[in-house]
RODO-2510 file (C-alpha; in nm, 4 decimals, decimal comma):
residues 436
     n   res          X          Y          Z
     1     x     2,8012    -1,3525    -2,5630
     2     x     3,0087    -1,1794    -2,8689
     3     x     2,9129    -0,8389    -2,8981
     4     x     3,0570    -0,6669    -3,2160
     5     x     3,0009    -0,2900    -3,3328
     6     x     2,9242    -0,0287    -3,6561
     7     x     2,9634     0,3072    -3,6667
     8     x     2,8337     0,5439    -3,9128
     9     x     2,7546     0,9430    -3,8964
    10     x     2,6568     1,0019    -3,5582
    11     x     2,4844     0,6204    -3,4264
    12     x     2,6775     0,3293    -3,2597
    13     x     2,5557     0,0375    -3,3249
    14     x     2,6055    -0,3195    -3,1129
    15     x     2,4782    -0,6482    -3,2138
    16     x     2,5154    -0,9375    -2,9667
    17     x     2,5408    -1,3062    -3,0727
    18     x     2,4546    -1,5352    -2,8396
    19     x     2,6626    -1,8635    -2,6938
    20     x     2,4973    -2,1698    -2,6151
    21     x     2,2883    -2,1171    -2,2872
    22     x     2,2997    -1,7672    -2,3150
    23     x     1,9953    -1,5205    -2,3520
    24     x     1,8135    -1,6039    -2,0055
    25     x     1,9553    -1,4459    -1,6942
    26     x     2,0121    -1,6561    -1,3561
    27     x     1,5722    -1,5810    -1,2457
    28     x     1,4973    -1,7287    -1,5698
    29     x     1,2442    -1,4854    -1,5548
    30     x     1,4388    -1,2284    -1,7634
    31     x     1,5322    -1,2786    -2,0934
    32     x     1,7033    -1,0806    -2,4037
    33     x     1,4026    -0,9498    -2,5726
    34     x     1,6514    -0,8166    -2,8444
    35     x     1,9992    -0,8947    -3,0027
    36     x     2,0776    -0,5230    -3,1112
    37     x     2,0928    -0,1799    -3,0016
    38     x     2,1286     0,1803    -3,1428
    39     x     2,3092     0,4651    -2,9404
    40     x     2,3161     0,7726    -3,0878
    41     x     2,6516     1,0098    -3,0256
    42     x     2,8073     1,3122    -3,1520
    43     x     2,9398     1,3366    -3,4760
    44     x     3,3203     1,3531    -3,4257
    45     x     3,2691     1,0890    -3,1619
    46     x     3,4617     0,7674    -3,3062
    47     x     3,5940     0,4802    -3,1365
    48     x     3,9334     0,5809    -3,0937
    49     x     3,7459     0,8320    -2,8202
    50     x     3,6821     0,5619    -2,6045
    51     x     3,9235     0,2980    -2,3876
    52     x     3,9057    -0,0242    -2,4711
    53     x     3,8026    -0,1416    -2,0858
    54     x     3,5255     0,1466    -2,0603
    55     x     3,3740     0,0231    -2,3898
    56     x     3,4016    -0,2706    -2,2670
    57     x     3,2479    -0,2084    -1,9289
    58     x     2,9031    -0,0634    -2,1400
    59     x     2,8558    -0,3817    -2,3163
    60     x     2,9152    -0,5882    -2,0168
    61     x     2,6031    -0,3565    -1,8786
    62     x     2,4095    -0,4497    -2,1326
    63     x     2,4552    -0,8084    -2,1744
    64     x     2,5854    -0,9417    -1,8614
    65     x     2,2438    -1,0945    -1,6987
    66     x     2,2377    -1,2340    -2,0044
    67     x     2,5726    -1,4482    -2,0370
    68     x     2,6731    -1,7411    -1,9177
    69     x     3,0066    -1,7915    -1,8888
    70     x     3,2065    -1,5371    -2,1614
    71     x     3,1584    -1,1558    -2,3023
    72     x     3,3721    -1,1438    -2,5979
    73     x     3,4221    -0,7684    -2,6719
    74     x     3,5643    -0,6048    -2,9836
    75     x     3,8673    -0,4419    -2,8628
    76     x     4,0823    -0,6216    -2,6728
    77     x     4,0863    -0,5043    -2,2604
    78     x     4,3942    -0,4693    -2,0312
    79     x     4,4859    -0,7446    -1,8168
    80     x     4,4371    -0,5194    -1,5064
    81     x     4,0490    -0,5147    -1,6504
    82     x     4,0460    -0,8850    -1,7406
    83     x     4,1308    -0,9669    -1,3686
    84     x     3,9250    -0,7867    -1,1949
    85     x     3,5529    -0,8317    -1,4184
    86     x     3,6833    -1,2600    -1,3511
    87     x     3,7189    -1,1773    -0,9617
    88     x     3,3791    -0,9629    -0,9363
    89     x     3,1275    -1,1547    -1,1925
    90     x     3,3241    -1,5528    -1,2043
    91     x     3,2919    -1,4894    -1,5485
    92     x     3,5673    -1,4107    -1,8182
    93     x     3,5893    -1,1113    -2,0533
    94     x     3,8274    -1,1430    -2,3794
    95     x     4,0219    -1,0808    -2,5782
    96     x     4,3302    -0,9347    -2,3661
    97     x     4,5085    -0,6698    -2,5080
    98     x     4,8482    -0,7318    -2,2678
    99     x     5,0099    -0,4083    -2,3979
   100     x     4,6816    -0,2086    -2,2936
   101     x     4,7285    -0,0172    -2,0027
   102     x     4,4386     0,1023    -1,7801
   103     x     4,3001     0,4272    -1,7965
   104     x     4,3766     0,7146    -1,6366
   105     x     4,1657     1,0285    -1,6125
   106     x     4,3185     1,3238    -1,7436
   107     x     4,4615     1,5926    -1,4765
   108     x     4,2004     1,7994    -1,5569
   109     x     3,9206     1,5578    -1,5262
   110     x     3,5710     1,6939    -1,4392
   111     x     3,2869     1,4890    -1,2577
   112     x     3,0069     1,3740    -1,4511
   113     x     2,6286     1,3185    -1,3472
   114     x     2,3607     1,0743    -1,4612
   115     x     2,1015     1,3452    -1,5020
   116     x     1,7057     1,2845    -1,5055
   117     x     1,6079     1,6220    -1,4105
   118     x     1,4016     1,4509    -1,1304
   119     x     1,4228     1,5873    -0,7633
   120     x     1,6994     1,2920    -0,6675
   121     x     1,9387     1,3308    -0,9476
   122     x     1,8467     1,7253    -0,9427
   123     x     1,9967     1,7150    -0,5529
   124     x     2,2902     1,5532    -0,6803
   125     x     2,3771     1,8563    -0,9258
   126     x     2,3270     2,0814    -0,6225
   127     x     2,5678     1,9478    -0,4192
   128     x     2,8244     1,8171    -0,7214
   129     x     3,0771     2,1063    -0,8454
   130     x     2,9691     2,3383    -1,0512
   131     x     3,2006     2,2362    -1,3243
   132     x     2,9810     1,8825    -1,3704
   133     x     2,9038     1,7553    -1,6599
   134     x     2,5157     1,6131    -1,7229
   135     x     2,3999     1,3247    -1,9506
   136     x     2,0864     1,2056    -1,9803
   137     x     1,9804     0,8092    -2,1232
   138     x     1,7269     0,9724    -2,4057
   139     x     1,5064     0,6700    -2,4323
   140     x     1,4054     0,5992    -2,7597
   141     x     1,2363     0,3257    -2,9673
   142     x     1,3614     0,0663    -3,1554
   143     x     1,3784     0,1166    -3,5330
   144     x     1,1294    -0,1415    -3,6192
   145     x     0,9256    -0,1243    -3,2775
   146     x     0,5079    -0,1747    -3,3086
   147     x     0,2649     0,1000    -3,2858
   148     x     0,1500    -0,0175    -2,9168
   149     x     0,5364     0,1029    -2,7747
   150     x     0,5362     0,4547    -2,6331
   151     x     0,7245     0,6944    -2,4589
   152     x     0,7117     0,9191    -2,2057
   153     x     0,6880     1,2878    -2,2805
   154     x     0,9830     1,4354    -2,3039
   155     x     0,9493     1,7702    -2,3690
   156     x     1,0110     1,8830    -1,9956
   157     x     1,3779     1,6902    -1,9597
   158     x     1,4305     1,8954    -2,2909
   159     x     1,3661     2,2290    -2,1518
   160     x     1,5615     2,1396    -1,8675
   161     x     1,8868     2,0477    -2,0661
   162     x     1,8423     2,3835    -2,2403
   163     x     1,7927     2,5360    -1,9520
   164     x     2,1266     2,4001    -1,8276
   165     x     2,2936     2,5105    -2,0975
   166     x     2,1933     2,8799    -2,0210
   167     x     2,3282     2,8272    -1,6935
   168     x     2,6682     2,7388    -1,8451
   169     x     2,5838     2,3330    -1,7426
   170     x     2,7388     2,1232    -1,9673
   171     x     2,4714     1,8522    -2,0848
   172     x     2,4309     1,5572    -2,3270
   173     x     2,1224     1,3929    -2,4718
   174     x     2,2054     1,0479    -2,5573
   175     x     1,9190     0,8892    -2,7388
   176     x     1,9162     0,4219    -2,6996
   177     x     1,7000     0,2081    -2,7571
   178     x     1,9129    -0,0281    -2,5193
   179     x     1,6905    -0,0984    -2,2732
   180     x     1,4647    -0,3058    -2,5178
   181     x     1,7521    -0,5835    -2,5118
   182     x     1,5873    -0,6803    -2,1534
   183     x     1,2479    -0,8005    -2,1820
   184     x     1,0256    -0,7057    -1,9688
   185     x     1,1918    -0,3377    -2,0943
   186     x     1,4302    -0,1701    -1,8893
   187     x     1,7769    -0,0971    -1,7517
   188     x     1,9696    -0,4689    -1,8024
   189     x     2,1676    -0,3554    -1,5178
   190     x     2,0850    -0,0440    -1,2362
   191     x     2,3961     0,0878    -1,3636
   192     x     2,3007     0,1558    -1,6966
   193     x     2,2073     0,4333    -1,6572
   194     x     2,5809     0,5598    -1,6951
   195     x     2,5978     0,4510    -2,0138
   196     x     2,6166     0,7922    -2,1790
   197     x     2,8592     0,9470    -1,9765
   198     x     3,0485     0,6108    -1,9729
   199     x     3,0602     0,6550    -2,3596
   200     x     3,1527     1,0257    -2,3641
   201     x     3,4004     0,9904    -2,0716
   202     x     3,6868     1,0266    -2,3051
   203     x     3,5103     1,2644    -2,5220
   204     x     3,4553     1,4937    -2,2367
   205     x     3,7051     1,4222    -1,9733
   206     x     3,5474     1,2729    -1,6654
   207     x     3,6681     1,0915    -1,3576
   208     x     3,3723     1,0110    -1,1940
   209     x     2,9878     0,9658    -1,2577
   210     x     2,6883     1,0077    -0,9968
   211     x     2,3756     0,9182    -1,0076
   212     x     2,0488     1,0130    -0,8355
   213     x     2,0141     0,7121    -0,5954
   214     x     1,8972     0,7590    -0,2541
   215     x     1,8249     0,6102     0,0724
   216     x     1,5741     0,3994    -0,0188
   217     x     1,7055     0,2368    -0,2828
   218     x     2,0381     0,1962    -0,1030
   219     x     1,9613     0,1535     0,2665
   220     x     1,6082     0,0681     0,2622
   221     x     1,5617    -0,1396    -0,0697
   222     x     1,1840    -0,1514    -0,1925
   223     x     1,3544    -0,3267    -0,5131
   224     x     1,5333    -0,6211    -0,4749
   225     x     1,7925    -0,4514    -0,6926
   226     x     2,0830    -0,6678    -0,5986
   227     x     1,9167    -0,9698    -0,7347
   228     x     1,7259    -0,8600    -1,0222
   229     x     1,9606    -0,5493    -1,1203
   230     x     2,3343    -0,5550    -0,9845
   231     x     2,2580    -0,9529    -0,9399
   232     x     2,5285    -0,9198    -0,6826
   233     x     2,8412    -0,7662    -0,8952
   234     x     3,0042    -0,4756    -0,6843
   235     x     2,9966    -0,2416    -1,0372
   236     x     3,1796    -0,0003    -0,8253
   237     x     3,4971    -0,1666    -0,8356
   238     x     3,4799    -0,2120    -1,2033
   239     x     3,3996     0,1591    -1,2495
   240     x     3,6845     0,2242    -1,0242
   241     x     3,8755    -0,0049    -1,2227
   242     x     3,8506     0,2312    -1,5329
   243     x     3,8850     0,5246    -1,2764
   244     x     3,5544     0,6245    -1,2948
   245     x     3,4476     0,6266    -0,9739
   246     x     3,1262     0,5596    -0,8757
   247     x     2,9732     0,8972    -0,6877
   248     x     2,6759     0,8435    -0,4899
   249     x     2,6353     1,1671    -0,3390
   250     x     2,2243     1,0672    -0,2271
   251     x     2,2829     0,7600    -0,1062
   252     x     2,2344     0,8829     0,2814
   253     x     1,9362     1,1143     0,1768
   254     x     1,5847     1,0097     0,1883
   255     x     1,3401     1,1201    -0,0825
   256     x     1,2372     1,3565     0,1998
   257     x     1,5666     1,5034     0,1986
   258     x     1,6304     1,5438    -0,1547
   259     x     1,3065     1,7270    -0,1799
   260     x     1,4080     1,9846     0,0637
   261     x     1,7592     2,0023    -0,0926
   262     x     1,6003     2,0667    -0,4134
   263     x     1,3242     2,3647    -0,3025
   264     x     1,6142     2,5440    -0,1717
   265     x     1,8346     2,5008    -0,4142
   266     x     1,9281     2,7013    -0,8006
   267     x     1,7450     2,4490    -0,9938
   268     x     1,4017     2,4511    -0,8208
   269     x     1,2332     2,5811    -1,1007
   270     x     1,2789     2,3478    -1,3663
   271     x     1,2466     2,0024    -1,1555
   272     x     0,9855     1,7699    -1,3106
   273     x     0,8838     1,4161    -1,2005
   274     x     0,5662     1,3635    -1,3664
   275     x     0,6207     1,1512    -1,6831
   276     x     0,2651     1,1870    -1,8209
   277     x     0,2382     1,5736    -1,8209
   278     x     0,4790     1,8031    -2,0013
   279     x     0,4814     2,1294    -1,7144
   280     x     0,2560     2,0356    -1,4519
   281     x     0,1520     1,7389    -1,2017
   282     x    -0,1395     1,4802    -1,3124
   283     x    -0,2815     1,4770    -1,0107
   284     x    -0,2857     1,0676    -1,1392
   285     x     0,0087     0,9006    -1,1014
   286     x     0,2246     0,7270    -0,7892
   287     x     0,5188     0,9848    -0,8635
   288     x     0,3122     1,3312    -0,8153
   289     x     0,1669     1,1264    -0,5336
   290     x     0,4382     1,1276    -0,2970
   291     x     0,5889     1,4694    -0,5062
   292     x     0,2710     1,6799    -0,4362
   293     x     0,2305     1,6274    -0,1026
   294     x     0,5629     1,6125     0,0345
   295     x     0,6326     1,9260    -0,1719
   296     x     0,3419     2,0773     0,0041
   297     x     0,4167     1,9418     0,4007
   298     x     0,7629     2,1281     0,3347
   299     x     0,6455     2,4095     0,2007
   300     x     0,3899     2,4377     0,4670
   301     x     0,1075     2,4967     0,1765
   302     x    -0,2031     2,3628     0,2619
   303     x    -0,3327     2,0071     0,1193
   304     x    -0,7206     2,0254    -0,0023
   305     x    -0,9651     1,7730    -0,0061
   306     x    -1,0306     1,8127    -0,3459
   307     x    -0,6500     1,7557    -0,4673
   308     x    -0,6616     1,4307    -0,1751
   309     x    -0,9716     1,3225    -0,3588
   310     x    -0,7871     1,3401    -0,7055
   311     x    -0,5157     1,1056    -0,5887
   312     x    -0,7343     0,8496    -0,4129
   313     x    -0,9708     0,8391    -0,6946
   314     x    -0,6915     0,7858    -0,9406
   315     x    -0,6183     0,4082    -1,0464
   316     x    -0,2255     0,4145    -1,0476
   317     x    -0,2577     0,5852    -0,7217
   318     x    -0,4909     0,3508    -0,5693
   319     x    -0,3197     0,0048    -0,6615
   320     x    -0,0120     0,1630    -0,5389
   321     x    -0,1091     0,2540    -0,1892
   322     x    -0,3013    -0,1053    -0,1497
   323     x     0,0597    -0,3008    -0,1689
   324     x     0,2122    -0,4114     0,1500
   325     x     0,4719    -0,2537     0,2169
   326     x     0,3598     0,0607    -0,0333
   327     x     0,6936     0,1547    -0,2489
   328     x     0,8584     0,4446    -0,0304
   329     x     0,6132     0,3563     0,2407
   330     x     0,8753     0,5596     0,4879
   331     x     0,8015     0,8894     0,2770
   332     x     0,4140     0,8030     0,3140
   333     x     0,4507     0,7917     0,6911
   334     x     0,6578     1,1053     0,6932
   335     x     0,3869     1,2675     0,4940
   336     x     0,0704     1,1568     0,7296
   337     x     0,2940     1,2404     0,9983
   338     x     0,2816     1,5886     0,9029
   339     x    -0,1141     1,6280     0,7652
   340     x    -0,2792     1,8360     0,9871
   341     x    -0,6270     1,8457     0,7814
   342     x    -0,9455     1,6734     0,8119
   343     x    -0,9799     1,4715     0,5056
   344     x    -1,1008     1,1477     0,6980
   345     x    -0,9165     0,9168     0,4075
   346     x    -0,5650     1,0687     0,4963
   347     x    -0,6097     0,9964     0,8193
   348     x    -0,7048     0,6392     0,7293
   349     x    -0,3901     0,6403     0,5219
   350     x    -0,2172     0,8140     0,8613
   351     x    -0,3088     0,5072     1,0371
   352     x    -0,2165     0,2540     0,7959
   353     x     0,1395     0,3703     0,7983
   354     x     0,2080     0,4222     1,1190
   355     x     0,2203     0,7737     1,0476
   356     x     0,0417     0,8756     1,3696
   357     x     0,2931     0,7046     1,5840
   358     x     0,6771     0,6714     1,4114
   359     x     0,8867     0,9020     1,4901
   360     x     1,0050     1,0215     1,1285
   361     x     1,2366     1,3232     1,1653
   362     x     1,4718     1,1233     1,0527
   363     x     1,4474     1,1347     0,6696
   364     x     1,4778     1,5476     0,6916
   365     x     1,8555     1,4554     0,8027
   366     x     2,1579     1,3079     0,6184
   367     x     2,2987     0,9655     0,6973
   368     x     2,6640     1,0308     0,7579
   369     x     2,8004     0,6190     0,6582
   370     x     2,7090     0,6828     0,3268
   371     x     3,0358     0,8962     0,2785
   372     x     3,2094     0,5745     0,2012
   373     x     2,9664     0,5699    -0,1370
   374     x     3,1184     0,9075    -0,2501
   375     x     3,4235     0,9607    -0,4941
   376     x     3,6978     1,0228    -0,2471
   377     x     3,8012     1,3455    -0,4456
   378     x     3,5184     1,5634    -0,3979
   379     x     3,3499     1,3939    -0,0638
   380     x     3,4679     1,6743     0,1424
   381     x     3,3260     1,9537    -0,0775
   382     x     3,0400     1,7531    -0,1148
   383     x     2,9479     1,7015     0,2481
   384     x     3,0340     2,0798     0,3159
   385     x     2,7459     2,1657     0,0697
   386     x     2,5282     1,8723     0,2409
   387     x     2,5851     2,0560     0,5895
   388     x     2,4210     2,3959     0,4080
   389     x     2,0946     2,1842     0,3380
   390     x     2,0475     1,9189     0,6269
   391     x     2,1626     1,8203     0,9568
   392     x     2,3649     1,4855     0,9928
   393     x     2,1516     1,1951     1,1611
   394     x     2,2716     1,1541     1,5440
   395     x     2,2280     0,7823     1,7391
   396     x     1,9073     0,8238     1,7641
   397     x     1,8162     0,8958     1,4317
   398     x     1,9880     0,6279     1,2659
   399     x     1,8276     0,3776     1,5202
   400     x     1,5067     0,5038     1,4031
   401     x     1,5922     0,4685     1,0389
   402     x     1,7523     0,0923     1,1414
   403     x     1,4007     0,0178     1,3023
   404     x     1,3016     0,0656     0,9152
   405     x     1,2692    -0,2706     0,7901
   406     x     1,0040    -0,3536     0,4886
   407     x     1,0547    -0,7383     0,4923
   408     x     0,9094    -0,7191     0,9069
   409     x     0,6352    -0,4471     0,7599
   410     x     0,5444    -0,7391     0,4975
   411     x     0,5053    -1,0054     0,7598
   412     x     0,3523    -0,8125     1,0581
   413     x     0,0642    -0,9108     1,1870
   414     x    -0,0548    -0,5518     1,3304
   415     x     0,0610    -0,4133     0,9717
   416     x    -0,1245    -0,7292     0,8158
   417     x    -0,4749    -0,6463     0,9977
   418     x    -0,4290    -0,2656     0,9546
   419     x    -0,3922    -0,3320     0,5500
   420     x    -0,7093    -0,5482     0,5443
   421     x    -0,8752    -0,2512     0,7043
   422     x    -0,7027     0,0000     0,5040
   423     x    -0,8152    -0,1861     0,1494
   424     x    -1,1670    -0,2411     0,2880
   425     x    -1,2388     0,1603     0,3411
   426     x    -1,0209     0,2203     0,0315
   427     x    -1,3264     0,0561    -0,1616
   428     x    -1,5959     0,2171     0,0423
   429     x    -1,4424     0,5509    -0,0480
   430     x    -1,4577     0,4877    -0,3974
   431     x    -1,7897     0,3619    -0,3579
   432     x    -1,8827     0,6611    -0,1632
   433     x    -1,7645     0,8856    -0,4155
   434     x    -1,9502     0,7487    -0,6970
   435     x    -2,3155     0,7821    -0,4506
   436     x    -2,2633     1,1583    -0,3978
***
């Protein structure tokens, strides 16, 4: 893959020319839906803002599922870089500038956060210094995109950046169209979601970027992320590389943790999750699913029947919850675990999930390994302002949270026959419903 670059006033762009077997990534299943990209960046932003090996590192994030055996860049990398993308990916970056030298954060590096403004990442900025930096992947269309693309609202990530600001939060809005290069759309690789601070880490002055990943996606996968999104790489070595650590502050927090993190925490106010409403849950999709009523069981607030019907009426909501394993089934059976109403669906749900019998205390409670997934220079501050939010797991809990294991959920029999049951009284309910 060549990838070659144009700037003018304020937009990057990349164009990528393929090399013979190149285009399809090892699945076969995903392929380069486009050959281009835009990034948008700050005026005075120019290329000589930027090291070579970072830049490099962002278009290797874009197009690496997609090339075979060779990412020719631009600008010339350091050796040091060379060396280590052959070791991690067996494939071969070029050309080598040999009187490059690696970068170095400045002395007065800040650390940098892949900002959403959803609960996860929003726990991250709570227990990150207060002098990090925020960037947020400002999805955008493609130039010449059809009228059947859309996007998200956005207006509630906006108020949160300018809320940020007011706080004296540094943020950036980068706007791509980058993920349409994969096809089906989305993030080439997980960690491309770093690609704005990755661009601006000159510009600003970072030495290390976080992101909002938790325990499920880390510890308890529901994605096969190393295989259709890391496809096995350790990106955290090539991050380190450019010395950019990697900073998974979440990574031993469950959604059930970040939650409570967040409802104690400054930035309570302004978290959204709900990407079809601008201020306020749908009541309709998966996301305000779990949100709602975990919000609620740790807030103590009582769940109605009426809000219960909502969700199991909606669509989104009910294809969700009829997969085996559902996706965050753990939270699921924390929630049930804690439902102390009558609404005779919940309870159907309770059973479903195990929720009337796991012992799920576990997910309120930090998971203390994951301190080897944190940028050595702030872990200690970082697990001092864990300790102010959650207690660390003990034996116990982290046996229970071993015991977790969706591949034996997917192939039990017990969980089997309860699904069949579950799915069967799902449709009477709707059925049900509709008779009243």
């Amino acid at each position: 893959m060549k990838a070659s670059y144009k700037i003018e006033k304020g937009l990057l762009k990349l164009k990528f020319t393929p090399h013979i077997n190149d285009g399809v990534d090892c699945s076969g299943k995903i392929k380069m839906g486009r050959y281009d990209c835009n990034i948008h960046i700050p005026e005075d932003w120019d290329i000589e803002k930027i090291h070579p090996d970072v830049f490099a590192l962002i278009i290797a994030l874009i197009v690496y599922p997609f090339t075979n055996e060779i990412i020719e860049v631009p600008i010339g990398v350091s050796q040091e870089f060379h060396d280590l993308f052959k070791e991690e990916t067996k494939k071969l970056i070029y050309p080598v500038d040999k009187s490059l030298k690696p970068r170095r954060a400045p002395k007065d590096a800040i650390p940098g956060l892949a900002y959403s403004g959803g609960v996860d990442s929003t726990a991250a900025l709570t227990l990150l210094p207060e002098s990090t930096a925020c960037f947020f992947l400002d999805r955008i269309l493609p130039p010449d995109a059809g009228k059947d693309l859309k996007l998200h609202d956005k207006r509630s990530i906006y108020s949160t950046y300018k809320q940020l600001e007011e706080i004296g939060i540094q943020g950036y809005m980068i706007k791509t169209d980058l993920e349409y290069v994969r096809m089906p759309r989305g993030f080439p690789v997980e960690y491309a979601s770093t690609i704005p601070a990755l661009l601006l880490s000159d510009y600003v002055g970072l030495d290390s970027i976080a992101t909002g990943t938790i325990m499920e996606h880390q510890f308890i996968p529901y994605h096969k992320i190393s295989i259709d999104r890391d496809y096995f790489v350790k990106w955290r070595n090539l991050f380190k590389c450019v010395d950019l650590s990697l900073n998974q502050v979440t990574t031993g927090i469950s959604e059930v943790g970040t939650m409570k993190i967040v409802l104690n925490s400054p930035y309570h106010l302004f978290t959204h999750w709900c990407l079809k409403e601008n201020s306020s849950p749908c009541y309709k999709c998966e996301k305000c699913f779990r949100k709602v009523l975990l919000k609620a069981i740790l807030l103590e607030q009582e769940i109605t029947d009426d809000m219960l019907d909502k969700f199991f009426l909606s669509p989104e909501v009910r294809t969700t919850i009829r997969q085996l394993p559902i996706p965050c089934e753990n939270v699921i059976a924390y929630i049930t675990s804690h439902y102390k109403g009558r609404h005779n669906f919940m309870h159907i749900l309770k059973k479903r999930v195990r929720g009337d019998v796991l012992e799920t205390s576990w997910m309120e409670k930090w998971y203390s390994p994951s301190e080897s997934l944190m940028a050595e220079k702030y872990s200690s501050y970082i697990k001092s302002k864990i300790a102010k939010y959650l207690e660390t797991m003990n034996q116990d809990d982290e046996k229970n949270m071993g015991y977790w294991d969706i591949f034996k959920i997917k192939e039990s029999p017990l969980y089997i026959k309860y699904q069949k049951e579950f799915v069967s009284e799902l449709i009477k309910f709707k059925q049900n419903f509709k008779s009243q």
